[in-house]
N, C-alpha and C positions, 0 to 999 in steps of 0.2 A: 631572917638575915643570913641563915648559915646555909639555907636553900640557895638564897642566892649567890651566896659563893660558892655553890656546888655546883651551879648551873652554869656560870661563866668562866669557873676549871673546866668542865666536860667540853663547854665551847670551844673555849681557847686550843685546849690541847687536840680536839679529832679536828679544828683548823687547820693546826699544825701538821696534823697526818696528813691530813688532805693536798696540804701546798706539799709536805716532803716528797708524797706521790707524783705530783704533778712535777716538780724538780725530777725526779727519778724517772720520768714519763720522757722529757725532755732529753736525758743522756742517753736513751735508748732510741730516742728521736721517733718517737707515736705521735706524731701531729695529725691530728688535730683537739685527738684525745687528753695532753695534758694541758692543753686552753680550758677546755672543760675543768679540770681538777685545779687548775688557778682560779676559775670564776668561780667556782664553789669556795676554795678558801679564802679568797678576796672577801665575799659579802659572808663569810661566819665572824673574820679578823674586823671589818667592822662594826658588826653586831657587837660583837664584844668590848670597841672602842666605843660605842653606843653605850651600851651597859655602864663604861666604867666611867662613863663620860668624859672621854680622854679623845677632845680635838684632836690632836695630832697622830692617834694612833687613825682614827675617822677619816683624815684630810689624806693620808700617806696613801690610803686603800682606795680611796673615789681616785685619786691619779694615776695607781696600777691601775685599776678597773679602765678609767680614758686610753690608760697608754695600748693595756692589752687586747683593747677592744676595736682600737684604732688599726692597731697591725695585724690583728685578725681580720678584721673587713679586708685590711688592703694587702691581704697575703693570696 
């Protein structure tokens, strides 16, 4: 049990690193590179909405995932 809450903080939080990246990626405007660091923290934020079994953190991330994937093809 206390693994597993060790393992969905380590998730959680280098998620978090990875989207602040990709945000910071963004105001320095590196396209295409901080699409990449959103899709990586997109599918660790729902693994971990996986994990805690928490639909809506899950449902929130499959829609960035559509949205950012959408305006990547059509950029």
């Amino acid at each position: 049990m206390l693994n597993d809450i060790k393992l969905v903080d380590g998730v959680k939080w280098f998620a978090t690193f990875i989207q602040l990246i990709g945000y910071g990626m963004t105001g320095l405007n590196l396209i295409p590179y901080n699409v990449y660091f959103f899709f990586i923290g997109i599918f660790l934020w729902f693994a971990v909405g996986f994990m805690w079994k928490d639909k809506a953190i899950m449902v929130v991330h499959v829609g960035a995932f559509i949205s950012l994937l959408i305006g990547y093809l059509n950029a």
